[in-house]
C-alpha positions, -999 to 999 in steps of 0.1 A, spaced: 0 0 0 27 30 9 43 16 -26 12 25 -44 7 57 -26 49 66 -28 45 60 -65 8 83 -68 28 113 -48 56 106 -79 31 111 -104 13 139 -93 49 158 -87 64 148 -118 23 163 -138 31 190 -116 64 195 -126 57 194 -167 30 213 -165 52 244 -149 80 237 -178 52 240 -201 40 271 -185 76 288 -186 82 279 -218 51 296 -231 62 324 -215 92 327 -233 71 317 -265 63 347 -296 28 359 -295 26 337 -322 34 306 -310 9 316 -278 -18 320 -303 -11 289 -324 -6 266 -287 -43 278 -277 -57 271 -309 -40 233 -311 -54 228 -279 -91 239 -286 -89 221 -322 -69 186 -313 -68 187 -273 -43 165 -257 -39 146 -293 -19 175 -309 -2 182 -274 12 146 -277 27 154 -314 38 183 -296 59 167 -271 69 137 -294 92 157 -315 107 174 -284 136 149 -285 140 151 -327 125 186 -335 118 211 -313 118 238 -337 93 217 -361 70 211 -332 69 249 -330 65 256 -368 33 231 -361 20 252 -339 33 287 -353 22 282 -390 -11 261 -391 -24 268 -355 -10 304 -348 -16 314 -389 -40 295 -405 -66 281 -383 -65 311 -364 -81 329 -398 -118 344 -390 -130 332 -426 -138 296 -413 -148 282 -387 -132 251 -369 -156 227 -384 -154 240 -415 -112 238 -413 -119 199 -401 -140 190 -430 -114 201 -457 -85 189 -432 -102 157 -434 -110 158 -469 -76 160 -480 -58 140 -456 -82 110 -471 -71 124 -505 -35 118 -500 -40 83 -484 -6 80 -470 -13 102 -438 -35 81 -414 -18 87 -377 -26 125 -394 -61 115 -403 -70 98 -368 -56 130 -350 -82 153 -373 -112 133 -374 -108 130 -333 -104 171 -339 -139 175 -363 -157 153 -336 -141 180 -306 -154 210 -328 -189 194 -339 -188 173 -364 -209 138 -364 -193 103 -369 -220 99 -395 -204 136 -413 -173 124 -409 -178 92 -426 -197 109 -453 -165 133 -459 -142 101 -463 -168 86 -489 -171 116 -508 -133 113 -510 -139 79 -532 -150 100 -562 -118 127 -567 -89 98 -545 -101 69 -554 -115 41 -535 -84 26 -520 -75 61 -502 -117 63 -489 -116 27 -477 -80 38 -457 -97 69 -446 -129 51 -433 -110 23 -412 -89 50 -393 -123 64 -389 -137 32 -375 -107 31 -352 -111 65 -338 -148 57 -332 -142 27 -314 -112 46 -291 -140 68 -281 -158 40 -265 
């Protein structure tokens, strides 16, 4: 028992911990950066954070062109709104058919900012007409395996 609760103290200390690193570093962050990091979060939630902090060891300065450029530029644009963004973000990642870790993360973001499973699947099929059917059936089994991490 004082194992379990030795090792719970660790893991509050060491979420502590990273969540003040996190903090300081966004201090030291352009406004940029600050406004791409809020919209990642509101868009993607802890799924873009994690991409975030993978490339920490291989690419910090990619992690913050991620976040700078599409996040702090683009989806930060007032002409479309965040479901909209998801629907063509979707779109094209089917399109390409080579991107599904990509894919799972934005069809996890379009159901965070509204959209339906039954949309989302309808987006992916539409796909089958301009990509072809081989990037649409891709497209709708990372689809079925986001669905089915949700429950």
């Amino acid at each position: 028992m004082k194992k379990i609760i030795v090792l719970c103290i660790l893991v509050i200390l060491q979420t502590i911990s990273l969540a003040e690193d996190t903090q300081k570093g966004l201090e030291m962050k352009s406004e940029r950066f600050k406004i791409g990091w809020e919209k990642l979060k509101e868009v993607d939630g802890s799924a873009g954070e994690n991409v975030v902090k993978s490339l920490k060891d291989i690419a910090p300065d990619f992690a913050d062109l991620l976040i700078e450029f599409p996040f702090g530029d683009v989806y930060s644009r007032k002409e479309l709104d965040l479901k909209s963004r998801e629907i063509a973000t979707i779109a094209a990642l089917t399109a390409m058919g080579n991107a599904k870790p990509q894919l799972k993360v934005h069809i996890q973001a379009g159901l965070n900012v509204g959209l339906t499973k039954k949309e989302i699947v309808e987006i992916i099929m539409q796909m089958s007409v301009y990509s072809g059917f081989p990037s649409a059936l891709n497209g709708l089994f990372a689809a079925k395996e986001v669905f089915e991490e949700q429950k």
